[in-house]
MARSE-483431 format. One record per atom (N, C-alpha, C): atom name; x, y, z. Coordinates in nm, 3 decimals, decimal comma. Atoms other than C-alpha are relative to their C-alpha. Example, Ala and Ser with C-alpha at 12.3 -4.5 7.8 and 13.67 -1.06 7.14 Angstrom:
BEGIN
atom_X_Y_Z
N_0,089_-0,119_0,000 $
CA_1,230_-0,450_0,780 $
C_0,090_0,120_0,000 $
N_-0,082_-0,119_-0,006 $
CA_1,367_-0,106_0,714 $
C_-0,077_0,109_0,073 $
! end
This chain:
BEGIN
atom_X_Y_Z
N_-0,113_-0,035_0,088 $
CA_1,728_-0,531_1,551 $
C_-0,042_0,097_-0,108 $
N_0,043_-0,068_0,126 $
CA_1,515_-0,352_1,292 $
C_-0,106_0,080_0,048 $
N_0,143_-0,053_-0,073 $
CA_1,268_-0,214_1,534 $
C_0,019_0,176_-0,062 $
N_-0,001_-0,182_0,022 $
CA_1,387_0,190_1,500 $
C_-0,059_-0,007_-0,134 $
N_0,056_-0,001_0,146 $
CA_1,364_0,146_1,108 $
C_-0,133_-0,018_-0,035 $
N_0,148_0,049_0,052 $
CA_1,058_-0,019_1,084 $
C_-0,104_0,109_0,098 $
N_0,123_-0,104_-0,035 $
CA_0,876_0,224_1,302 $
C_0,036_0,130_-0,073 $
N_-0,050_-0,101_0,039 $
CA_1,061_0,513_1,148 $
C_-0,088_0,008_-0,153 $
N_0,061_0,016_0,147 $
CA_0,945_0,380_0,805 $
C_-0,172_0,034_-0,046 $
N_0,151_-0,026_-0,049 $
CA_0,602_0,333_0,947 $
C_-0,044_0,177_0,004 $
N_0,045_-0,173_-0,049 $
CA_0,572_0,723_1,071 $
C_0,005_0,067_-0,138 $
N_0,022_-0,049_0,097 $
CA_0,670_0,827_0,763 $
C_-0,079_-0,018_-0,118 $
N_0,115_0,009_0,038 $
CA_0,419_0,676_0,566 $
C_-0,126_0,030_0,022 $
N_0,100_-0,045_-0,057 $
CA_0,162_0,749_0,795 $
C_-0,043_0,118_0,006 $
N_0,048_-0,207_-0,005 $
CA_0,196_1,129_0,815 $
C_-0,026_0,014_-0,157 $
N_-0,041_-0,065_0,164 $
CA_0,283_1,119_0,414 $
C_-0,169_-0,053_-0,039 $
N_0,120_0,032_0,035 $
CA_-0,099_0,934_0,370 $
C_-0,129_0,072_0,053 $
N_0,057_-0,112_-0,058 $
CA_-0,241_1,167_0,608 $
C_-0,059_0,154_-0,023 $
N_-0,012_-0,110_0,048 $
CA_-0,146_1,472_0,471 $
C_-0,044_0,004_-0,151 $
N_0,089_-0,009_0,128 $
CA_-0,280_1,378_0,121 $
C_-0,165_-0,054_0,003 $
N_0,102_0,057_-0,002 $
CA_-0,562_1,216_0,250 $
C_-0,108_0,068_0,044 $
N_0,062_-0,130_-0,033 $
CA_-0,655_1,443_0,485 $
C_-0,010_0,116_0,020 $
N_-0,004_-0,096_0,006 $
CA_-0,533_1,755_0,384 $
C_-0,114_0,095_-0,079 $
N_0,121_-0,088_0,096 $
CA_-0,742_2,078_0,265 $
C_0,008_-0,010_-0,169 $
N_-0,026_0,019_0,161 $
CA_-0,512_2,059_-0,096 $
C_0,069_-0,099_0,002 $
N_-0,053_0,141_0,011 $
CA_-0,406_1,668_-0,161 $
C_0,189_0,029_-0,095 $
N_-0,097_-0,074_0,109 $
CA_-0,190_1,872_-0,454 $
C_0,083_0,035_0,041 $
N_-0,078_-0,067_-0,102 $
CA_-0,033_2,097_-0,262 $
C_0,113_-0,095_0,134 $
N_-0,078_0,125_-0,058 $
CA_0,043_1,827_0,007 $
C_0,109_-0,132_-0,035 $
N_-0,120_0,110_0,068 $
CA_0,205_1,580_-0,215 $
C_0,127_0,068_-0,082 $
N_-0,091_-0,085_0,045 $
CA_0,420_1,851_-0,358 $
C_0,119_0,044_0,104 $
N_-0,030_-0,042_-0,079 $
CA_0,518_1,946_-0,011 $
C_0,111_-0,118_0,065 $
N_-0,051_0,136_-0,054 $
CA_0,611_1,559_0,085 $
C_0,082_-0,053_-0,105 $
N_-0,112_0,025_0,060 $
CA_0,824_1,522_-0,219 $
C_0,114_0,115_-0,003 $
N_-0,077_-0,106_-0,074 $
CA_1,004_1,856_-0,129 $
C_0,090_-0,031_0,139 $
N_-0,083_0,102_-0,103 $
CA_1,098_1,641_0,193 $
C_0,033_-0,067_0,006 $
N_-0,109_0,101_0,071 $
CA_1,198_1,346_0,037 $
C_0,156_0,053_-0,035 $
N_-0,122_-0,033_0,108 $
CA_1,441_1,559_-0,170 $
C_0,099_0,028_0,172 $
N_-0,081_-0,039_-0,099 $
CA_1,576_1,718_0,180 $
C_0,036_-0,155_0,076 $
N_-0,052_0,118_-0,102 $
CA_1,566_1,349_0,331 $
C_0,138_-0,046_-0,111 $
N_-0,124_0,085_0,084 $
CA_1,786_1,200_0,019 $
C_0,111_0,106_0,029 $
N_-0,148_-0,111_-0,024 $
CA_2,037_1,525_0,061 $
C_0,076_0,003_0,143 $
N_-0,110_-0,037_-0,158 $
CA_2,112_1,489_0,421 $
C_-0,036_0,069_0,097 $
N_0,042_-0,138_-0,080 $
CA_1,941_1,780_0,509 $
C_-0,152_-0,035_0,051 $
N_0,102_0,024_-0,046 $
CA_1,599_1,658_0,686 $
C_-0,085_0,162_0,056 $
N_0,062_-0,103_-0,120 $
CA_1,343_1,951_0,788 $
C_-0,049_-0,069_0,102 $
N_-0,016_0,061_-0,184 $
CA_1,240_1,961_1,126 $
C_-0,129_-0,032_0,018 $
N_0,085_0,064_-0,061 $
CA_0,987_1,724_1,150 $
C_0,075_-0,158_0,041 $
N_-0,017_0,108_-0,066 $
CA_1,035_1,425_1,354 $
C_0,062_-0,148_-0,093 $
N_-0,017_0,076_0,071 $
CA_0,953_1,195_1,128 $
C_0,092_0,024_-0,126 $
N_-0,125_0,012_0,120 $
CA_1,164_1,305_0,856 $
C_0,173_-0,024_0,063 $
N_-0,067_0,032_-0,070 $
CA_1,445_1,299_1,117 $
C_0,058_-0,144_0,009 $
N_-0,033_0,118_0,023 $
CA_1,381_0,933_1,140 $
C_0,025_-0,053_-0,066 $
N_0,026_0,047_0,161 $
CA_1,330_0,840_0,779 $
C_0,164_-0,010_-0,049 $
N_-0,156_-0,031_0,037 $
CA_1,706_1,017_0,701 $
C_0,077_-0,091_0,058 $
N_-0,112_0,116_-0,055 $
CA_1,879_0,782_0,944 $
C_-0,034_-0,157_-0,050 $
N_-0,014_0,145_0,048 $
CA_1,727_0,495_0,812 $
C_0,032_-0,013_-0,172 $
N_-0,062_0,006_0,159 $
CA_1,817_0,604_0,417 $
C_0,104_0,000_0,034 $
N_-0,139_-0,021_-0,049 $
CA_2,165_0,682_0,593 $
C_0,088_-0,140_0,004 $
N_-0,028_0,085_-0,046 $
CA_2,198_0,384_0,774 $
C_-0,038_-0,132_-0,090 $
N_0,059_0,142_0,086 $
CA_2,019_0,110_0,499 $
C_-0,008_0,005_-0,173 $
N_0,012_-0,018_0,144 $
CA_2,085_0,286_0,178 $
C_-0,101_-0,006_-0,071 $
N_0,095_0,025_0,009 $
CA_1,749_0,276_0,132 $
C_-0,083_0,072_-0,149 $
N_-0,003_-0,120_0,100 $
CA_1,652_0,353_-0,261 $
C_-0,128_0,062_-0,027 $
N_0,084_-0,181_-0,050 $
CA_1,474_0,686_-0,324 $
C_-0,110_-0,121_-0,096 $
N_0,135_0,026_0,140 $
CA_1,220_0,504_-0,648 $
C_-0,120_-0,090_0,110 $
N_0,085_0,072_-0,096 $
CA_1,050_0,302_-0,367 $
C_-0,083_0,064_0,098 $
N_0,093_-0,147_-0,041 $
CA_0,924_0,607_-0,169 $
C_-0,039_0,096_-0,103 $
N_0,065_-0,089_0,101 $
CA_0,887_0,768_-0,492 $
C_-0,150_-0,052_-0,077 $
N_0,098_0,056_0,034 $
CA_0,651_0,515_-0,581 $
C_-0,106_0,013_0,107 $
N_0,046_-0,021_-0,077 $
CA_0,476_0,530_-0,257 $
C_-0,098_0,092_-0,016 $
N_0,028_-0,120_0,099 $
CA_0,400_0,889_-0,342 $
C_-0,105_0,000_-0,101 $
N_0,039_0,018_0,064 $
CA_0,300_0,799_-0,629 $
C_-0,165_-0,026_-0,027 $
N_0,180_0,098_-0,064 $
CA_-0,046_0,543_-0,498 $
C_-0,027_0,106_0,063 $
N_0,057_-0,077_-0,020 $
CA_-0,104_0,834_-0,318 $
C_-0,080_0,147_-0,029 $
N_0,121_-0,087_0,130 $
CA_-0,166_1,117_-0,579 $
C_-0,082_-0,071_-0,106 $
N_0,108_0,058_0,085 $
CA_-0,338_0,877_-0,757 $
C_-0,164_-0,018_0,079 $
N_0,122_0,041_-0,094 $
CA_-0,589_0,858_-0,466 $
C_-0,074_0,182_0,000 $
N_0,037_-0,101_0,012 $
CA_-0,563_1,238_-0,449 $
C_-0,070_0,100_-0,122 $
N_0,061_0,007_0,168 $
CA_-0,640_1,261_-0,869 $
C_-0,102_-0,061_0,017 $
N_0,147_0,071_0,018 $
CA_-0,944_1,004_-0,773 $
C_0,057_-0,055_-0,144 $
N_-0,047_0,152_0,128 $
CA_-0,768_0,751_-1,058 $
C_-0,130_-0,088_0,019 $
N_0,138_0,101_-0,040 $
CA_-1,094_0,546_-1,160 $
C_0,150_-0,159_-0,105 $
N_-0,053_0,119_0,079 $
CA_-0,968_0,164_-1,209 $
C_-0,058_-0,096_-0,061 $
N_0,034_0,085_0,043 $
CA_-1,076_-0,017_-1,477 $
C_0,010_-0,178_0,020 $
N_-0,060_0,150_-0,021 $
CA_-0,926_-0,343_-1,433 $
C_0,079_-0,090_0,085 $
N_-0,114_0,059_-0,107 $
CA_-0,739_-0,570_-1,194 $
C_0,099_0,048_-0,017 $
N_-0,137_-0,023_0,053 $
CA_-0,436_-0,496_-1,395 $
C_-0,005_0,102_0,080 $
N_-0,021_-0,148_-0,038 $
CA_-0,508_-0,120_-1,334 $
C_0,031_0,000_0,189 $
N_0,018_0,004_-0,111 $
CA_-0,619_-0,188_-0,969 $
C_0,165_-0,012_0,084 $
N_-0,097_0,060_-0,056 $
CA_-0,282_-0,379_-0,932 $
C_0,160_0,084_0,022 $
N_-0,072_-0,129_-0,011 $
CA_-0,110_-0,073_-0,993 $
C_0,037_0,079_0,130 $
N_-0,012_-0,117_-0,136 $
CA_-0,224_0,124_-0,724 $
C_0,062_-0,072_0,098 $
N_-0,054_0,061_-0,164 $
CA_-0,193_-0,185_-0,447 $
C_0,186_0,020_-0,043 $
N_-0,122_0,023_-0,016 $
CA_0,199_-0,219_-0,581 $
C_0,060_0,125_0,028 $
N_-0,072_-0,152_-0,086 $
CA_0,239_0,181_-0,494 $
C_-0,012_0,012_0,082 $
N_0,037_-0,054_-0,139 $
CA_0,080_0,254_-0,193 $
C_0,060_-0,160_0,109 $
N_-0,029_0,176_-0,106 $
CA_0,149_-0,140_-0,043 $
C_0,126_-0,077_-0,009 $
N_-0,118_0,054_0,034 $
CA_0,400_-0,305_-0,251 $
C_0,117_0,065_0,028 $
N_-0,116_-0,056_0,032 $
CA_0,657_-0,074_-0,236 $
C_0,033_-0,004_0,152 $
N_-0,014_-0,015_-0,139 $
CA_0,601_-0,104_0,179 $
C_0,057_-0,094_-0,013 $
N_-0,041_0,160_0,000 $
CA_0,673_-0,477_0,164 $
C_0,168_0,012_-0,048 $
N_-0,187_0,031_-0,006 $
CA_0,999_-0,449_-0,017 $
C_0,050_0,131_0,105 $
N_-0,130_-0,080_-0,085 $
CA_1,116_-0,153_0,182 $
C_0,031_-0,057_0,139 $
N_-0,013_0,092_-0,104 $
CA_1,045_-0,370_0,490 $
C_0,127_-0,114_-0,022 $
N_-0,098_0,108_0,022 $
CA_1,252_-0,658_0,329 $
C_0,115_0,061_0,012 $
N_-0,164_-0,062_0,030 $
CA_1,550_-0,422_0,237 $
C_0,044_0,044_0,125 $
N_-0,067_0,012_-0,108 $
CA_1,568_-0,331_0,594 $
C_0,061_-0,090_0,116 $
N_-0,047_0,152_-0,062 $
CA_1,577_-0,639_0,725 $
C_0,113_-0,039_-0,082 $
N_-0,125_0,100_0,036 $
CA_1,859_-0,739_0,503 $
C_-0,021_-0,071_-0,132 $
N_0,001_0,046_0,051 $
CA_1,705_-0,908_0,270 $
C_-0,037_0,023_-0,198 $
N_-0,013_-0,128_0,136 $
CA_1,765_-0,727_-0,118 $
C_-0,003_-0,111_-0,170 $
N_0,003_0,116_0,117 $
CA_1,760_-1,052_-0,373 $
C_-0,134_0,089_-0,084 $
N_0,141_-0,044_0,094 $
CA_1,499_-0,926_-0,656 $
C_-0,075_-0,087_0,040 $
N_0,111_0,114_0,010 $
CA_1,317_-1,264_-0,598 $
C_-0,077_0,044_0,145 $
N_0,037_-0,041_-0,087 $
CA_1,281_-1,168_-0,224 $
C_-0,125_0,134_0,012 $
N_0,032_-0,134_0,040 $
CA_1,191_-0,809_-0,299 $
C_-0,163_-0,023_-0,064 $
N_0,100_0,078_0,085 $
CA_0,935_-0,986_-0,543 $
C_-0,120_0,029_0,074 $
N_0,121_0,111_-0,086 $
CA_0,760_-1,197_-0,282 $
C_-0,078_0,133_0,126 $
N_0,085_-0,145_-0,119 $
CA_0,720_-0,877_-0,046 $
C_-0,105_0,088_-0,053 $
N_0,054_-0,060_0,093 $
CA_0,563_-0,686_-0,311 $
C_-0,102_-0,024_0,009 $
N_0,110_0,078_0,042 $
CA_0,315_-0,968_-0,369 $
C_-0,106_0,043_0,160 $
N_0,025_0,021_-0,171 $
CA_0,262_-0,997_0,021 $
C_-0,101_0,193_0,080 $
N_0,026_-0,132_-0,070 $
CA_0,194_-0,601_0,035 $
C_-0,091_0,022_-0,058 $
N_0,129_-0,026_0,062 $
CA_-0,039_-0,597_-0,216 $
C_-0,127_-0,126_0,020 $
N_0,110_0,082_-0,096 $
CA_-0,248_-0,895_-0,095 $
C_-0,045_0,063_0,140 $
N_0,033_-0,045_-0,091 $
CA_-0,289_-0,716_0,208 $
C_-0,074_0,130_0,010 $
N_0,072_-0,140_0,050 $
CA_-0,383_-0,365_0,004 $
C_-0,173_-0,094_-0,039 $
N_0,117_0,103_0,081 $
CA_-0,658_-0,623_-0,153 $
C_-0,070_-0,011_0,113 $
N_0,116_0,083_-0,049 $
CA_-0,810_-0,754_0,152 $
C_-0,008_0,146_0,083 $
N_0,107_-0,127_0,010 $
CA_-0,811_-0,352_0,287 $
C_-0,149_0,013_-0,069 $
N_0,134_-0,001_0,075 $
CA_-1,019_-0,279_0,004 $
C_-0,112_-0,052_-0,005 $
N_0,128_0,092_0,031 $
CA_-1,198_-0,568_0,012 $
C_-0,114_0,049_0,179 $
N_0,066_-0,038_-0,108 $
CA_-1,293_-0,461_0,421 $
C_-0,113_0,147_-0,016 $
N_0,004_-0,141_-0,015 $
CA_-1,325_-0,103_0,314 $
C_-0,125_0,038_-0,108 $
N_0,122_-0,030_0,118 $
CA_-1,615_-0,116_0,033 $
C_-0,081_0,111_0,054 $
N_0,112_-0,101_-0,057 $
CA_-1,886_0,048_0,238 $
C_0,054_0,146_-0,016 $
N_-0,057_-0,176_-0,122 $
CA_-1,674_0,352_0,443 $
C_0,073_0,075_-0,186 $
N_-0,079_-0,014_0,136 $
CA_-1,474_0,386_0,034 $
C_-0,150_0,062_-0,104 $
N_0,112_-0,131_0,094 $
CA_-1,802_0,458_-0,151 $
C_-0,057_0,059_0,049 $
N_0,062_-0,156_-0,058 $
CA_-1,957_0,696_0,131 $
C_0,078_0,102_-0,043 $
N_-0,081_-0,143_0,043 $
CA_-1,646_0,898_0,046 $
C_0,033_0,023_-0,114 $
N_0,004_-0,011_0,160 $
CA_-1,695_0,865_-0,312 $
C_0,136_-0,036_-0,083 $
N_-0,095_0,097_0,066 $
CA_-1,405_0,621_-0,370 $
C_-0,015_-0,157_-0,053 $
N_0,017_0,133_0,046 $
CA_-1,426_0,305_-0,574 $
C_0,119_-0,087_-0,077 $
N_-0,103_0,101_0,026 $
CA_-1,159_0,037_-0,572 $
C_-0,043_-0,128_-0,088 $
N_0,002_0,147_0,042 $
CA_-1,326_-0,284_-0,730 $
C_-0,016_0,044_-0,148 $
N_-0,034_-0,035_0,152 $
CA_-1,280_-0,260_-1,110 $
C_-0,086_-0,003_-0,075 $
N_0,148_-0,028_0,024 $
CA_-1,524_-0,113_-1,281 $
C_-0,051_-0,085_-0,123 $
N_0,052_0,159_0,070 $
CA_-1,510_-0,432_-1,564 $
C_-0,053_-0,072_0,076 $
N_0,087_0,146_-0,097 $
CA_-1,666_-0,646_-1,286 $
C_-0,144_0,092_-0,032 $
N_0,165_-0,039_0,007 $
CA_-1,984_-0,394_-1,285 $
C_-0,057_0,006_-0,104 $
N_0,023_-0,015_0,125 $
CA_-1,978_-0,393_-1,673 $
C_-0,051_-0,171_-0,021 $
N_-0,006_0,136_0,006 $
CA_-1,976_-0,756_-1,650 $
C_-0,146_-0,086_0,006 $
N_0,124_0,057_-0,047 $
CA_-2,295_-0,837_-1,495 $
C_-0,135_0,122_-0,021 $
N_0,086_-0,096_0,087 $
CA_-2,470_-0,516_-1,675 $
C_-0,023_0,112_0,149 $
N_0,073_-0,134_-0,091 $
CA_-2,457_-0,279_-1,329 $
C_0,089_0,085_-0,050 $
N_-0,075_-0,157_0,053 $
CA_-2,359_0,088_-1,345 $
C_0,128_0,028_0,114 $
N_-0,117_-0,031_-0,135 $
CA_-2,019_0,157_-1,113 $
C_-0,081_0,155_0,034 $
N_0,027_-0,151_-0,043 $
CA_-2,131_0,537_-1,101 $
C_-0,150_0,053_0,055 $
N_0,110_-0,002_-0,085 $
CA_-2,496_0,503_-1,039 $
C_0,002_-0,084_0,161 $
N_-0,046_0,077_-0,115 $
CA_-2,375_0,240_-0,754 $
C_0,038_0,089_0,081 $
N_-0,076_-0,129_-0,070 $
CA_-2,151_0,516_-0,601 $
C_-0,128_0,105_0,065 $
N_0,108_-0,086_-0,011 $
CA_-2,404_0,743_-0,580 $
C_-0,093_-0,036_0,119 $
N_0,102_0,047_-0,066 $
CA_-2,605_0,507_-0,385 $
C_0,040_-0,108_0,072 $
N_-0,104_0,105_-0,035 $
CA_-2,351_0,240_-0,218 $
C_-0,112_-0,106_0,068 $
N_0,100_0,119_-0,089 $
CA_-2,599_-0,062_-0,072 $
C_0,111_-0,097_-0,050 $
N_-0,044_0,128_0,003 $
CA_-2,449_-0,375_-0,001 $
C_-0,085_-0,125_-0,034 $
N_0,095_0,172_0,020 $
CA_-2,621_-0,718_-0,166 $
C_0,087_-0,090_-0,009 $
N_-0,032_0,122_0,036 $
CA_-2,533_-1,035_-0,305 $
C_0,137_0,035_-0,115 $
N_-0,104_-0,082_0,139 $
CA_-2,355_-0,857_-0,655 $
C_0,148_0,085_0,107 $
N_-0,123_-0,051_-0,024 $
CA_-2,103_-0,656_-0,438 $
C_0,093_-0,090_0,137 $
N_-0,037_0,073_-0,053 $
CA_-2,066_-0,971_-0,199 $
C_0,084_-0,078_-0,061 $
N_-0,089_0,097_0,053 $
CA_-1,958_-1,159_-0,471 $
C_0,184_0,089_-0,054 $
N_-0,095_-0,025_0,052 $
CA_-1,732_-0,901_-0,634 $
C_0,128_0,005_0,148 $
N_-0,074_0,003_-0,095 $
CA_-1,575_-0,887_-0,257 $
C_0,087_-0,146_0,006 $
N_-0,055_0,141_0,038 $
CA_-1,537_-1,262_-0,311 $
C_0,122_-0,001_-0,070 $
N_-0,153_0,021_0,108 $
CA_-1,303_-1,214_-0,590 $
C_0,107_0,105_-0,002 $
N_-0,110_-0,045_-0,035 $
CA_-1,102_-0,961_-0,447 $
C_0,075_-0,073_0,148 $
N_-0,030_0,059_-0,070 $
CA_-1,027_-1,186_-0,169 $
C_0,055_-0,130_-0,076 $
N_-0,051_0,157_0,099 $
CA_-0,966_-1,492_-0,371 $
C_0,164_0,020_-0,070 $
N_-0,202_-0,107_0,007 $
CA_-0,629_-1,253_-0,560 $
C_0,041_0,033_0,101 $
N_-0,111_0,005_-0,127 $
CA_-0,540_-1,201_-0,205 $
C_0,065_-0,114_0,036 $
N_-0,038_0,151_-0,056 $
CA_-0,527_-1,562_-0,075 $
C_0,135_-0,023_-0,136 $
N_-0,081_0,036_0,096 $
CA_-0,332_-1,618_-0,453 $
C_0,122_0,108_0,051 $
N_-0,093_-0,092_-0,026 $
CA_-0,086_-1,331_-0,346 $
C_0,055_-0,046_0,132 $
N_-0,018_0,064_-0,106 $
CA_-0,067_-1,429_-0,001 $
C_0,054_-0,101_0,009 $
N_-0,058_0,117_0,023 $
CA_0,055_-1,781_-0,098 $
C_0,087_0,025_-0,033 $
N_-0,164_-0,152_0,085 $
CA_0,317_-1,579_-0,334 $
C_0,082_-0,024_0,082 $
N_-0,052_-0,047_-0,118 $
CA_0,409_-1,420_-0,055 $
C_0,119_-0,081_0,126 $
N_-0,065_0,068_-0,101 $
CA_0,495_-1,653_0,178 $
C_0,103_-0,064_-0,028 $
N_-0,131_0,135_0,075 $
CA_0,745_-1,861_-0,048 $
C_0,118_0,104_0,027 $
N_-0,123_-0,133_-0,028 $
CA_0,969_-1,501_0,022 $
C_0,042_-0,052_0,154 $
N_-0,024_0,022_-0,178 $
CA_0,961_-1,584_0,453 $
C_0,137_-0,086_-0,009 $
N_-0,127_0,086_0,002 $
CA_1,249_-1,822_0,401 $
C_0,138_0,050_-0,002 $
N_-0,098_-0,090_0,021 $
CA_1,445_-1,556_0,239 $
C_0,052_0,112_0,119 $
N_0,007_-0,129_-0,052 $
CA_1,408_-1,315_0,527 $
C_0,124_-0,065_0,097 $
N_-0,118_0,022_-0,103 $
CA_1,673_-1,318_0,811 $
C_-0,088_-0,078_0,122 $
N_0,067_0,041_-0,039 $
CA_1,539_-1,564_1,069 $
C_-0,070_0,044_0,098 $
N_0,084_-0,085_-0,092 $
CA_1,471_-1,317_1,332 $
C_-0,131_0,036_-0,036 $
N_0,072_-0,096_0,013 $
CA_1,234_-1,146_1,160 $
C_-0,144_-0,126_-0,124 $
N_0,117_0,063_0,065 $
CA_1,029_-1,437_0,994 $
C_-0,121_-0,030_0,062 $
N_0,137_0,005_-0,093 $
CA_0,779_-1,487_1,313 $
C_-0,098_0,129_-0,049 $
N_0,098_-0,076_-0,011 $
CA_0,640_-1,132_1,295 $
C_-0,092_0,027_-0,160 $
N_0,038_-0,025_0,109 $
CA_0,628_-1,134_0,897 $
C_-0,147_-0,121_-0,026 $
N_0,147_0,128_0,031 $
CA_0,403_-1,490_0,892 $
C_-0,079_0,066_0,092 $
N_0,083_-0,038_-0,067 $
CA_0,238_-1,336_1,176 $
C_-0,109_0,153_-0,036 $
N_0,149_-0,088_0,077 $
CA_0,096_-1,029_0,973 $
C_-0,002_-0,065_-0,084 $
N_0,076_0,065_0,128 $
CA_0,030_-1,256_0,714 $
C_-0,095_-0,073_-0,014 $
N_0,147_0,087_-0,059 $
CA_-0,198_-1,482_0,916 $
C_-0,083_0,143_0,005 $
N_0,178_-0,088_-0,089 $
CA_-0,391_-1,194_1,086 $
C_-0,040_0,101_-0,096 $
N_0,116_-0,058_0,118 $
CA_-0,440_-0,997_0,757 $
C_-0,046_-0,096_-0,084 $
N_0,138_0,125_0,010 $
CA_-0,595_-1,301_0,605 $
C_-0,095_-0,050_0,039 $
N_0,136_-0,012_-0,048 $
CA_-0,798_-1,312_0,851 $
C_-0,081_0,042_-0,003 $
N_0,097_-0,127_0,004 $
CA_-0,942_-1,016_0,864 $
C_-0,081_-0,028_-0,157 $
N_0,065_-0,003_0,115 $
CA_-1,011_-1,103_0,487 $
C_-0,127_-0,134_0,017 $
! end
């Protein structure tokens, strides 16, 4: 019932993380992908595929613009290299690039309550969390650092000499620890939303919610 949307939604995130991620100018690229937003909200889609799809599902689900604008958003912050001090800060980025997936998922399914909306949020950014938490290694070869650089102040290491030199011990086992630990707490969140969802669509939602917990 929600299948077109949700892959439609999918594609367009995927090219839009792509193209800042792995474009030659991140700048340039995210300038380019809010330039196609504007043509998706007007009606007028250019002729890529995926924007094609995207338009019928803002068409068809009313789907509001601040939620892909936020999207956007986690992603020039990746392309700026945003250093994050703090969970708080951290919690920022997961609710742009992740959270804002979660509710747009909910709102196509039907389900638009703020509390709902909430719990997806939570659910998207527990799942940005236990990324990160997988992604330590492959994240500081490419000279990105997600875990908050108060944890390395904490226990007297340097975040930037670390970077420089990424080894895995015991110290960045644990700080993995406690970005997994705010997942599981988010993840719990999360799940109190499944109730809210339309019942079709509550198997596949618990079902990424098990198997990215796992992975964590």
């Amino acid at each position: 019932r929600v299948r077109f949307a949700s892959v439609a939604l999918y594609a367009f995130c995927r090219v839009a993380d792509d193209v800042v991620d792995e474009g030659d100018d991140p700048a340039e690229g995210l300038l380019q992908l809010r330039r196609r937003l504007d043509c998706i909200y007007q009606g007028n889609p250019e002729n890529h595929l995926e924007d094609h799809a995207l338009a019928l599902v803002v068409h068809q689900h009313k789907l509001p613009r601040p939620l892909l604008d936020g999207l956007l958003d986690g992603f020039g912050w990746d392309a700026e290299g945003i250093r994050y001090d703090s969970m708080e800060a951290l919690h920022g980025y997961c609710a742009r690039v992740a959270g804002t997936v979660g509710a747009m998922m909910a709102w196509i399914m039907g389900a638009r309550a703020s509390s709902t909306l909430a719990r997806a949020c939570e659910l998207g950014v527990a799942m940005q969390l236990t990324n990160i938490a997988r992604d330590i290694g492959e994240d500081a070869r490419n000279g990105r650092l997600y875990i908050p650089r108060a944890w390395f102040r904490e226990i007297g290491m340097d975040a930037d000499q670390w970077l420089a030199q990424p080894v895995f011990d015991a110290r960045i086992a644990a700080f993995t620890q406690r970005l997994l630990l705010r997942a599981d707490v988010l993840y719990r969140r999360g799940e109190f939303g499944l109730s809210e969802l339309p019942w079709d669509c509550r198997p596949a939602i618990q079902a990424a919610r098990l198997v990215y917990a796992e992975i964590g």
